[in-house]
GUTI-232860 format. One line per field, with one value per residue: x negated, y negated, z of N, C-alpha, C, CB in turn. Coordinates in steps of 0.1 Angstrom, whole numbers, m for minus. Glycine has a CB too. Layout:
N
n_u [X,...]
n_v [Y,...]
n_w [Z,...]
ca_u [X,...]
ca_v [Y,...]
ca_w [Z,...]
c_u [X,...]
c_v [Y,...]
c_w [Z,...]
cb_u [X,...]
cb_v [Y,...]
cb_w [Z,...]
***
This chain:
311
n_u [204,207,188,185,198,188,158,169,168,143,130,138,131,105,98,90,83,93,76,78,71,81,82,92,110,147,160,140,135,162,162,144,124,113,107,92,61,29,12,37,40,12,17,38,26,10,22,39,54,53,48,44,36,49,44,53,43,15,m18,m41,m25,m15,m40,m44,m27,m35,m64,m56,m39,m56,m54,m30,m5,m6,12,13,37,23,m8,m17,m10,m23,m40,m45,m59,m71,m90,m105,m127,m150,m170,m197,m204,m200,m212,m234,m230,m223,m251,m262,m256,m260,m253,m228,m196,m172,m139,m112,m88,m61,m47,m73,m92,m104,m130,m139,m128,m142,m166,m160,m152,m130,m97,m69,m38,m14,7,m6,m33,m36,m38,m53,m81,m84,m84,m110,m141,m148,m173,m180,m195,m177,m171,m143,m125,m103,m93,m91,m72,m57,m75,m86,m63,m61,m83,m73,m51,m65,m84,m111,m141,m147,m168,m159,m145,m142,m115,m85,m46,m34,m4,9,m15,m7,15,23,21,36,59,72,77,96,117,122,129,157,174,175,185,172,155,118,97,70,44,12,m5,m6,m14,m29,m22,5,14,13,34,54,81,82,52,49,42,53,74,76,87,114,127,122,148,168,173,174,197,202,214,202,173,138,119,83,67,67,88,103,113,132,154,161,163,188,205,204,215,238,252,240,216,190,163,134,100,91,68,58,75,94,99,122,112,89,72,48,30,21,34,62,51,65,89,122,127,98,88,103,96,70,71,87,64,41,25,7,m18,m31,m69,m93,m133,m146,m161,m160,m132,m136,m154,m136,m113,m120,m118,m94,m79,m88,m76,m47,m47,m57,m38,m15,m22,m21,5,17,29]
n_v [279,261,239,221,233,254,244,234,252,270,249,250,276,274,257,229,201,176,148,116,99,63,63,88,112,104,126,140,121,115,138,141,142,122,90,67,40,39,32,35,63,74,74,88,112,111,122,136,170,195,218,226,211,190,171,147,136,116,131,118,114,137,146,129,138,159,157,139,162,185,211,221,235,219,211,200,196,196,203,187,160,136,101,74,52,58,75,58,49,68,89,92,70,49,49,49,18,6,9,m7,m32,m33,m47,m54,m41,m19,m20,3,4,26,45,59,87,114,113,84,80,86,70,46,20,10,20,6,m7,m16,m35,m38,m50,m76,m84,m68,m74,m107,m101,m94,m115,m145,m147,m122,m98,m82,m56,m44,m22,3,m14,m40,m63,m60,m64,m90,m106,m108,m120,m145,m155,m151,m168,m155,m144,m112,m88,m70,m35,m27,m16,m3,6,18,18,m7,m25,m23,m41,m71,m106,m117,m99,m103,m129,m130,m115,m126,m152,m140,m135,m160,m168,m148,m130,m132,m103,m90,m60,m63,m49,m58,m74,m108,m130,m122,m119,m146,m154,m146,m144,m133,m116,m82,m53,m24,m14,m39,m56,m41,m47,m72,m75,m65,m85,m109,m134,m132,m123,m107,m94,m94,m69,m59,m34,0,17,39,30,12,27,34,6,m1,15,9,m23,m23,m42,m53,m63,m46,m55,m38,m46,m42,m20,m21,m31,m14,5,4,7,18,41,61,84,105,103,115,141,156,179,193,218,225,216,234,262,250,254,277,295,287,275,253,246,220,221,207,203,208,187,165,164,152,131,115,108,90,61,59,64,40,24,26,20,m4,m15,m10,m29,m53,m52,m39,m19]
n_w [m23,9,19,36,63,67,72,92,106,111,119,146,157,154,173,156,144,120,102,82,64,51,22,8,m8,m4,4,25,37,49,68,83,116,128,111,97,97,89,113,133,127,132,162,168,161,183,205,203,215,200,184,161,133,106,80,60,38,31,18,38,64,72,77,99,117,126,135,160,174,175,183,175,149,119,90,51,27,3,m1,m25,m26,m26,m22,m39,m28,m6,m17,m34,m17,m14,12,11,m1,13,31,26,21,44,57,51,62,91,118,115,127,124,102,100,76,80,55,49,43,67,70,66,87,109,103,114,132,148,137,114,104,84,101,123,121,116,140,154,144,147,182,186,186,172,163,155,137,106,87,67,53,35,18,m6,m5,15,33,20,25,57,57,44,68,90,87,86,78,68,51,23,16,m16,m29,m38,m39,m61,m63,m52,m60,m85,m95,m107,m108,m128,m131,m112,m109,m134,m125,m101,m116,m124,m105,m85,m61,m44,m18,m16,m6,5,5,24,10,m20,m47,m40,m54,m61,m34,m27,m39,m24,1,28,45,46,71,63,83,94,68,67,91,90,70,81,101,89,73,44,15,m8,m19,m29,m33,m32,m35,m23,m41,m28,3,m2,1,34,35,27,37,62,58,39,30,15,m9,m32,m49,m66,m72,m105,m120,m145,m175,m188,m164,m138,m115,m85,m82,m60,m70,m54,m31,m39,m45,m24,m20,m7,m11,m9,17,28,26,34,62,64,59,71,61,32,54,76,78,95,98,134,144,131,132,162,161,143,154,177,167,161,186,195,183,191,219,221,206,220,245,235,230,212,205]
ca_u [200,214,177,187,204,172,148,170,172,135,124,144,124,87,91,83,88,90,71,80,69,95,82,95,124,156,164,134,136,174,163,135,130,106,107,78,49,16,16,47,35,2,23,45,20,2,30,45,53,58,40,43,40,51,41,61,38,1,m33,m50,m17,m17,m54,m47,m19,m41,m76,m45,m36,m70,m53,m14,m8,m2,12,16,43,17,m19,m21,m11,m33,m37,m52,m66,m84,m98,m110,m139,m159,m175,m212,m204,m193,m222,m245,m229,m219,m263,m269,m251,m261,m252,m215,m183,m161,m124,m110,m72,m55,m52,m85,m100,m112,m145,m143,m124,m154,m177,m152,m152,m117,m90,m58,m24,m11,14,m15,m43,m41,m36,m64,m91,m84,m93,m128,m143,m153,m186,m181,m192,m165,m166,m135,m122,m112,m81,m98,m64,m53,m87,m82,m51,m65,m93,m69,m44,m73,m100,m127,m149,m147,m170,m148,m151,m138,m108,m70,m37,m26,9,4,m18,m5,24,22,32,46,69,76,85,105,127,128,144,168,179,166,188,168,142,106,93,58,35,m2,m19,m5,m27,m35,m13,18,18,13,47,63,88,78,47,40,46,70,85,82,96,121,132,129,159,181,173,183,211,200,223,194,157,132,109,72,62,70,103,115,116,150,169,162,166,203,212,202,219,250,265,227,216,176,155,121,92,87,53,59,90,100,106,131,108,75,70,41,35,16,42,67,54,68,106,125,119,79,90,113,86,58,78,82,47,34,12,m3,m22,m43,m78,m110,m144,m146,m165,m157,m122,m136,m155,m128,m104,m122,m115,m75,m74,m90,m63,m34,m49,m54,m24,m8,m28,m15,20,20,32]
ca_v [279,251,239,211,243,265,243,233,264,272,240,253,286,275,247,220,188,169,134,115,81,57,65,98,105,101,138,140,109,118,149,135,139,101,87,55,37,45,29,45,79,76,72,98,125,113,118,150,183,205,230,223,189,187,162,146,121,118,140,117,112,149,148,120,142,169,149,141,174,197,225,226,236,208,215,195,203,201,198,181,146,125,87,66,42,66,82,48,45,79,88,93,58,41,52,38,5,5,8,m23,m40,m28,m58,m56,m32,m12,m16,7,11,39,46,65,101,117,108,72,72,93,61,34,12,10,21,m4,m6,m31,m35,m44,m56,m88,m88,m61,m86,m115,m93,m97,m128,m150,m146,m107,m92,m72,m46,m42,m9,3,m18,m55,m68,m62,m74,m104,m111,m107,m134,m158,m157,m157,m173,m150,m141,m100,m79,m63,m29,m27,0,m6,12,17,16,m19,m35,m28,m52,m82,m117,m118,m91,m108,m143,m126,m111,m141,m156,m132,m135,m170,m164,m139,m130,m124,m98,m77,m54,m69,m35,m64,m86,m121,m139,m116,m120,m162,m159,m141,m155,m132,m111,m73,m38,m14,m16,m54,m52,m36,m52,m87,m76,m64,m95,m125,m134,m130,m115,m103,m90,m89,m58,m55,m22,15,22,46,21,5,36,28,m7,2,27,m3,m33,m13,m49,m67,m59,m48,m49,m34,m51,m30,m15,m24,m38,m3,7,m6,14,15,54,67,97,118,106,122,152,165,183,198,232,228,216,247,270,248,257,294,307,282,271,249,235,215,225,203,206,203,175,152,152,145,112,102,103,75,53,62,61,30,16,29,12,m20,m20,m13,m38,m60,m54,m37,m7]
ca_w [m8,15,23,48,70,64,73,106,118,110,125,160,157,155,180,148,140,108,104,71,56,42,9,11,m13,1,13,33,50,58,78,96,131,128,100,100,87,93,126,137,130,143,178,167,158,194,213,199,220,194,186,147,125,91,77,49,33,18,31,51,71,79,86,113,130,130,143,171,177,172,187,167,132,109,77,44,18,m12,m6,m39,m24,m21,m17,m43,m19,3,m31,m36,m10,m7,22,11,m8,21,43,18,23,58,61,48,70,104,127,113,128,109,109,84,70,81,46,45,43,78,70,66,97,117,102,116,150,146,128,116,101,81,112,133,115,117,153,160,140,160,194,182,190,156,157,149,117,102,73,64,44,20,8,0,m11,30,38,17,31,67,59,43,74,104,85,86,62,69,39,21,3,m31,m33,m36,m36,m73,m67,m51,m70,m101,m98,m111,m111,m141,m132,m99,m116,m143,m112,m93,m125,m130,m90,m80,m49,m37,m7,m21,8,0,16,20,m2,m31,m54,m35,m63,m62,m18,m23,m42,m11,13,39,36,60,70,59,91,93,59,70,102,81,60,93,106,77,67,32,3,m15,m17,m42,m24,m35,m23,m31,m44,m8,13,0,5,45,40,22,48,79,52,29,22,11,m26,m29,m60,m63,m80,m116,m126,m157,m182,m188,m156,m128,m106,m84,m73,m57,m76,m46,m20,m46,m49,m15,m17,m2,m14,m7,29,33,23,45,75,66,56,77,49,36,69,69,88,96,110,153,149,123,143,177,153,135,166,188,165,159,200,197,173,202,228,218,201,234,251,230,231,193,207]
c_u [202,194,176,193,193,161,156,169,155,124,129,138,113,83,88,91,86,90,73,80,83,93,80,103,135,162,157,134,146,174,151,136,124,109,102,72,39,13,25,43,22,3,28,37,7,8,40,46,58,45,35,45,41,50,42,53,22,m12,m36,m40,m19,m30,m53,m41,m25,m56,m64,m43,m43,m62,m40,m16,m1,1,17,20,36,5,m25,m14,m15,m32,m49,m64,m78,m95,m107,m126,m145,m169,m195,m213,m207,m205,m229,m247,m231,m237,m267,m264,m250,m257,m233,m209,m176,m147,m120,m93,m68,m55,m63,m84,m104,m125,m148,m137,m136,m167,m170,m155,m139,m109,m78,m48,m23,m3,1,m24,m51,m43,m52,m78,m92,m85,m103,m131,m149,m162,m191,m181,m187,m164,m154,m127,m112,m102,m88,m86,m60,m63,m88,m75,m48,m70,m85,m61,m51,m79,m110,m130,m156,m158,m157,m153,m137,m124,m91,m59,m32,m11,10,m1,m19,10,17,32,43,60,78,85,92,116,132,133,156,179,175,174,179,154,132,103,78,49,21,m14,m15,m18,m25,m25,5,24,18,27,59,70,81,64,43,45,56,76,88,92,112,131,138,147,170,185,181,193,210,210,214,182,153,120,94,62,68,88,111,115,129,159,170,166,179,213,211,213,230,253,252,221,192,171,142,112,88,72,49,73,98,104,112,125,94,74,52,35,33,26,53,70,56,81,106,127,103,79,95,100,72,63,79,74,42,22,19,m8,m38,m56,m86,m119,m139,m150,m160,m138,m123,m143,m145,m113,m108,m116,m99,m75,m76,m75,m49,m38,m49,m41,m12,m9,m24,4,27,34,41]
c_v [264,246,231,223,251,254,238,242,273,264,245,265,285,264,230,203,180,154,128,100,75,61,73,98,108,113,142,131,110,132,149,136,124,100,69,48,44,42,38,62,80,76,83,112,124,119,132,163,192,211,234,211,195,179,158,132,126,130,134,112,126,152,143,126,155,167,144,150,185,211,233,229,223,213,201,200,206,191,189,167,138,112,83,53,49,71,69,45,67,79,88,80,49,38,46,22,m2,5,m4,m35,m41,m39,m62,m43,m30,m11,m12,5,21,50,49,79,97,113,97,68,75,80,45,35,14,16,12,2,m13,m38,m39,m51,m68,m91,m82,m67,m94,m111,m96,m111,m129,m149,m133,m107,m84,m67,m44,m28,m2,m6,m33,m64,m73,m69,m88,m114,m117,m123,m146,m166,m163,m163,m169,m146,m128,m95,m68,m51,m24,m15,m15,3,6,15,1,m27,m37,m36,m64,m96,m123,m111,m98,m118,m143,m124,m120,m147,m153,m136,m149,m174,m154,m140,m124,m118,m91,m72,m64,m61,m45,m72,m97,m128,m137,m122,m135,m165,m154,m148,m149,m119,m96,m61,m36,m16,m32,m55,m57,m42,m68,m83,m76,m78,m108,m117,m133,m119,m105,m105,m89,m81,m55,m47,m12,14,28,43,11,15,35,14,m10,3,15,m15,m28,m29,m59,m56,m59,m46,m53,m42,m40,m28,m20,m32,m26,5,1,4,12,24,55,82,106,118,117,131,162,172,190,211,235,228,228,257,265,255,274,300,300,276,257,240,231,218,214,206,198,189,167,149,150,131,105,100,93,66,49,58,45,19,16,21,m1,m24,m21,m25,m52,m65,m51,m26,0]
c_w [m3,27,35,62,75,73,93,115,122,120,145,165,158,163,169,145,122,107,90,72,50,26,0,m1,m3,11,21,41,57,71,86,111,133,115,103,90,97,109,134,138,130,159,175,169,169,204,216,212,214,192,167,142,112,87,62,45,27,30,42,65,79,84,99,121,133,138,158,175,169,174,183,154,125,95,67,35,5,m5,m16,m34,m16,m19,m29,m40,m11,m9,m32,m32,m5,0,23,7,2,29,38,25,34,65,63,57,88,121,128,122,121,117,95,80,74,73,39,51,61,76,65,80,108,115,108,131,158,136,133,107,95,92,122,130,123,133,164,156,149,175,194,184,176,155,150,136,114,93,75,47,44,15,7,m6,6,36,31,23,44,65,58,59,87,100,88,73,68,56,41,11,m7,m35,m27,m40,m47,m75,m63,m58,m85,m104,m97,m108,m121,m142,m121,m106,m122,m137,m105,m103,m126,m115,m84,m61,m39,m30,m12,m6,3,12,14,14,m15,m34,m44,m44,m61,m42,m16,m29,m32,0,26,32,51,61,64,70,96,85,60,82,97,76,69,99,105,74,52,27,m4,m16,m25,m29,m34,m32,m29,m29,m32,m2,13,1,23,43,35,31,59,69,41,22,17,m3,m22,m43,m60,m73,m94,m117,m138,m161,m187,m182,m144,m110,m98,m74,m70,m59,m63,m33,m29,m49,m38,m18,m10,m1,m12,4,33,35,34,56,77,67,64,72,42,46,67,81,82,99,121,153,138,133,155,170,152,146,174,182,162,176,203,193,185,214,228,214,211,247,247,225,219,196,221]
cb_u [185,234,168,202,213,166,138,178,186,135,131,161,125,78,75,81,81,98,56,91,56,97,78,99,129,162,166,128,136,185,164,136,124,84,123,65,45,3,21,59,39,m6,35,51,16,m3,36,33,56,67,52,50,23,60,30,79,37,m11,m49,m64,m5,m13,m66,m43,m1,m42,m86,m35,m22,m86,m53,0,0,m13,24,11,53,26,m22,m13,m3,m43,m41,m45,m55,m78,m85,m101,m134,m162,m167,m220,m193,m180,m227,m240,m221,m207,m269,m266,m239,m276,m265,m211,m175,m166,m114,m115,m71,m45,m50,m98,m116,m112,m153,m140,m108,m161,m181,m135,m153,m115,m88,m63,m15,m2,23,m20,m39,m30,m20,m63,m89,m72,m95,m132,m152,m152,m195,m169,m201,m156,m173,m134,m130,m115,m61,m117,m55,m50,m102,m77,m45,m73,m105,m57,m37,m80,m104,m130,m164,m133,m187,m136,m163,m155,m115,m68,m32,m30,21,m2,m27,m5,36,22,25,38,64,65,80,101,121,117,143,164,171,167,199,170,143,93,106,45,31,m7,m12,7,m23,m52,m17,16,7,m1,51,56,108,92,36,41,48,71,83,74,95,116,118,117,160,175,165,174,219,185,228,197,153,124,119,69,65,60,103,117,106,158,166,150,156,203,201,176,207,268,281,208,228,168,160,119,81,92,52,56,88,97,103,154,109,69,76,44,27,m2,49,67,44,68,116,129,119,67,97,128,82,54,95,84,37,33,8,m6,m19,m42,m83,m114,m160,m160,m180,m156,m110,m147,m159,m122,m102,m137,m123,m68,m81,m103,m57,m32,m58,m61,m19,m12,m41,m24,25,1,20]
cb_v [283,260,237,196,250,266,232,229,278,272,225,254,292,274,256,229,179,172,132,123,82,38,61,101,109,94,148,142,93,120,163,122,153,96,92,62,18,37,17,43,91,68,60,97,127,103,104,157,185,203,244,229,172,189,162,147,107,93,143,103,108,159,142,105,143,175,131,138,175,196,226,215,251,196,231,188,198,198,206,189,142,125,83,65,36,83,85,40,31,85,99,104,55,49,65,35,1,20,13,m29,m40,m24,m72,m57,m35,9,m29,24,15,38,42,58,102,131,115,65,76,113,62,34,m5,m1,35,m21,m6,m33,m21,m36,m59,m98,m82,m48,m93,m121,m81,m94,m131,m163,m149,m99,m87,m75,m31,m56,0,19,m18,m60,m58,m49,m67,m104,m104,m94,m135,m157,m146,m151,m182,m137,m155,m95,m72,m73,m15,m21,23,m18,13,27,26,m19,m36,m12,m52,m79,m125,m111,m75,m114,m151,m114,m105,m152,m155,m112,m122,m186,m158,m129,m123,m133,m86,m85,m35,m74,m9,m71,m93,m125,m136,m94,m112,m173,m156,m135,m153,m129,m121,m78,m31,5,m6,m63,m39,m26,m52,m90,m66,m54,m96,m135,m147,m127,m127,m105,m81,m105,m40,m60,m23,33,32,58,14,m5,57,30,m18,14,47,m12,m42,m3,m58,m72,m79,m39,m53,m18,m55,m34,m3,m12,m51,2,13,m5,25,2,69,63,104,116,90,121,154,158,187,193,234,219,208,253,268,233,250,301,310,291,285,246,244,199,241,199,202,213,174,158,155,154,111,107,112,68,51,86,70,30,28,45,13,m25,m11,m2,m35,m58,m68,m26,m3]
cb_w [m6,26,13,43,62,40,59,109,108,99,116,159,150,139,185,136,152,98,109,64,38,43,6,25,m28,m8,7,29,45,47,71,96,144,130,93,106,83,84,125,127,120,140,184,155,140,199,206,187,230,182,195,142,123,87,83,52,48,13,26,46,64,71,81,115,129,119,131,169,175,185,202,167,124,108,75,43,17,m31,m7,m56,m24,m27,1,m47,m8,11,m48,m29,7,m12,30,3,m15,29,48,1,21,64,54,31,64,103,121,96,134,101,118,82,56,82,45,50,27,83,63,53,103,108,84,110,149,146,125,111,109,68,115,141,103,110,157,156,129,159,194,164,204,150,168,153,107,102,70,65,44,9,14,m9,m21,38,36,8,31,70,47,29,73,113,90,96,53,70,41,16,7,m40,m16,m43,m24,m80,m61,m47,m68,m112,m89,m122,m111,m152,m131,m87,m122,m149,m102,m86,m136,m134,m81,m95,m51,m44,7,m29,16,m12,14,32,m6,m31,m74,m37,m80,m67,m8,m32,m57,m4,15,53,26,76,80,56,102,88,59,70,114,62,49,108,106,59,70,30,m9,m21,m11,m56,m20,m37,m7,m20,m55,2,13,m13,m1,52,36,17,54,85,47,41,33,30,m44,m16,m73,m64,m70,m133,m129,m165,m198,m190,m155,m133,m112,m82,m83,m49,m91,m41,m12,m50,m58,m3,m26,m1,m28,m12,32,19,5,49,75,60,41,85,34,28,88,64,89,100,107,164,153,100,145,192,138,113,174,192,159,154,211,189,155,206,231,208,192,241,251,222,235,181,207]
***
């Protein structure tokens, strides 16, 4: 079955659209009608007049385009991917914390479960973050959740001293410096670039350091020959396809592999897409109210971000 054919012709029948992360693999990202970061398709999946989302990337992505669009179907190609980060901070956990601190605001990650966004002030991006913090006047107390690598990163850049809670994004923070510096030996020509879900050590050896679509824009931009990328592996097949004549190598996991997948973005294809689109399954449903909660603070995030010229 010619599934790129199938799913266009399916997609032209139910009204639908398909939304897909960079860190997609490569045949899904090529049949994209967006193709984003988190940022980006939280515009995307506001913005929509379809009548279907597909949503080619982790759960709490497809939750957000569904807390967006209460009243369309959202489907994700396999329920079974999740986010290690969101997993990170659970929501009865959270609440605990978020008690003790009653005089603070919550700005959370995107990168969370519907029910840490329904407990948030705000919701951020790595793409905006930094910019949506500084809004706040310094005297503001700021929980910061759940990634405390991005909330680290935050504090070093503005100088605040945000609380941070405790959760990080295993494909992230399991690169090393060691693996970095090894790389940069081998290439000592080349552009260190990283996301800010990295360790604090790995992002101080970085030339430049920020979104996937920063990233990404960085590399279109320089004149650079060559990239060292510290971030999920499907993001240099876009930064290939935009740069054909610039060379990109990914930060390893390890010394065994020349790789740094995301297993749950991974486990979408294009056979599970084909099949979402037909049966119309799996979609993802909420409760009424947890998505009229955890939406203020998503609209929140679009506003400002607009107000600010993010967007």
């Amino acid at each position: 079955m010619n599934y790129v054919e199938e799913i266009a012709k399916l997609k032209k029948e139910k009204n639908a659209i398909i939304l897909a992360h960079y860190y997609q693999i490569p045949e899904i990202q090529d049949i994209a009608d967006y193709l984003g970061d988190s940022l980006g398709l939280a515009q995307a999946a506001a913005n929509t007049q379809a009548d279907v989302i597909v949503f080619a990337g982790v759960h709490f992505m497809a939750e957000m385009a569904k807390i967006l669009n209460p009243n369309k179907k959202v489907l994700l190609p396999d329920l079974d991917a999740g986010c290690s980060l969101a997993d990170s901070c659970p929501p009865e956990s959270f609440s605990k914390f978020r008690e003790k601190y009653p005089d603070h605001i919550v700005l959370s990650y995107i990168n969370c479960s519907a029910g840490i966004k329904e407990l948030s002030d705000v919701i951020v991006t790595s793409g905006n973050a930094i910019q949506i913090v500084e809004s706040f006047p310094r005297d503001q107390k700021i929980i910061f959740a759940p990634d405390k690598n991005l909330g680290g990163y935050i504090n070093q850049v503005t100088g605040r001293n945000m609380l941070l809670w405790d959760g990080t994004c295993e494909v992230h923070d399991q690169l090393t410096t060691e693996a970095l510096i090894n790389l940069k030996k081998l290439n000592p020509d080349a552009q260190v670039i990283a996301h800010p879900e990295c360790d604090g050590p790995v992002l101080a050896l970085a030339d430049m350091v920020g979104s996937t679509t920063a990233m990404l824009k960085y590399t279109q931009q320089t004149n650079f020959k060559k990239y060292i990328v510290a971030s999920e592996t499907g993001i240099l097949h876009e930064m290939q396809k935009c740069s054909p004549e610039k060379q990109f190598l990914v930060v390893p996991k390890d010394e065994t592999c020349s790789c740094n997948d995301c297993p749950y973005m991974k486990m979408n294809t294009l056979e599970k897409l084909y099949l979402a689109l037909k049966n119309e399954s799996p979609e993802i449903s909420l409760d009424q109210k947890v998505m009229e909660r955890a939406k203020t603070p998503i609209v929140k995030m679009l506003a400002i971000s607009k107000q600010l010229g993010l967007i």
